[in-house]
N, C-alpha and C positions, 0 to 999 in steps of 0.2 A: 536463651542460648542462640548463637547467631546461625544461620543458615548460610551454603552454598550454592541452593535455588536463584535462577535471576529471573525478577518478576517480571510479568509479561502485561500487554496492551494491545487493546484490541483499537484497530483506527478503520473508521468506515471510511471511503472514498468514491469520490463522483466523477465519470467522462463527460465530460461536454463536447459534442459535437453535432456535426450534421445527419448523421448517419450512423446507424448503431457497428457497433465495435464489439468482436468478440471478446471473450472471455482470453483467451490466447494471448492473442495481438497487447490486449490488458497488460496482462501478465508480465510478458517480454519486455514491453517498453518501462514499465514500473521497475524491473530488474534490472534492465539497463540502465538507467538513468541513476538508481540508488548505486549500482558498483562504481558506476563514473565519479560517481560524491564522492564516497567513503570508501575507496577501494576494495577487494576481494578479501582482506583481513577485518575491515568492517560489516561486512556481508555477514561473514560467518560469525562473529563476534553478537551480532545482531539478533541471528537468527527469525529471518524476516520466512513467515509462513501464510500463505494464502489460504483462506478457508472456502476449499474448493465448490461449494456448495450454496455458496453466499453471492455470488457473482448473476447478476440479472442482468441482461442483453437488453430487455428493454427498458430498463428507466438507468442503465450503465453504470450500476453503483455495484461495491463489494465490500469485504474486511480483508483484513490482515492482520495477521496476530506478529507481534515484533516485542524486543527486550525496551525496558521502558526507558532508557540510558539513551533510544535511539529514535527516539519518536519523532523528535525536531529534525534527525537528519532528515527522516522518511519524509517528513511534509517540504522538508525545503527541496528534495529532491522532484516533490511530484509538481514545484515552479521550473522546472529545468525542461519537461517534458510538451516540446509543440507538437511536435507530430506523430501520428500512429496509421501506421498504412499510409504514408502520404494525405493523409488527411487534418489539417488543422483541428487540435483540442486542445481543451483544458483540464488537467485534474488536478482537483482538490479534498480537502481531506471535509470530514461534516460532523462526525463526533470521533472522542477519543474515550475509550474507560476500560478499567481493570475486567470488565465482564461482559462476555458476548452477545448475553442479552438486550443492553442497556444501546449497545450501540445498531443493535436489526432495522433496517429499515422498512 
C-alpha cells in the first residue's frame, strides 16, 4: 500500500577554506544560496534540515537531512557558494545515504 511519507537523505558537506567558519555563517550561506536555486516554494517542498549537532568547526564538515527528490538541487547549489564572511571557500558535498550513520564523519 503506497505511502504519503517523502523519503529523506542525509548529505555530508565540507568548507574549505582558510580559516575556520562557524556553524552560523555555514548555515546562512547554504540557505541562501539553495533559495536563490530553487526558490522559497522549493525550500519548503524540500524540506532542507541541518542536524544541529553534526557541524565541526574544526575540520568544517556537517549533515543535512533533505527530501531525496532534491539532493542534486542541494549539491548544485553548494557550486554557487564563493564566499562566507568575505572569505573565499569551497563547499562540497562527501557522502549521500538514506542513514545517518552511514554518512558521520
Amino acid at each position: 500500500m503506497p505511502t504519503l511519507r517523502e523519503n529523506k537523505r542525509y548529505i555530508s558537506f565540507d568548507v574549505t577554506s582558510e580559516t575556520e567558519i562557524d556553524y552560523k555563517s555555514a548555515k546562512e550561506a547554504i540557505n541562501t544560496s539553495f533559495t536563490n536555486y530553487v526558490g522559497t516554494l522549493g525550500v519548503s517542498k524540500a524540506g532542507i534540515i541541518f542536524v544541529d549537532n553534526s557541524y565541526n568547526t574544526k575540520t568544517r564538515s556537517g549533515i543535512i537531512k533533505i527530501n531525496n527528490k532534491y539532493v542534486d538541487h542541494l549539491k548544485a547549489s553548494f557550486a554557487l557558494i564563493n564566499k562566507i564572511n568575505k572569505q573565499p571557500v569551497i563547499v562540497k558535498s562527501l557522502k549521500c545515504s538514506g542513514m545517518i550513520n552511514k554518512v558521520k564523519i
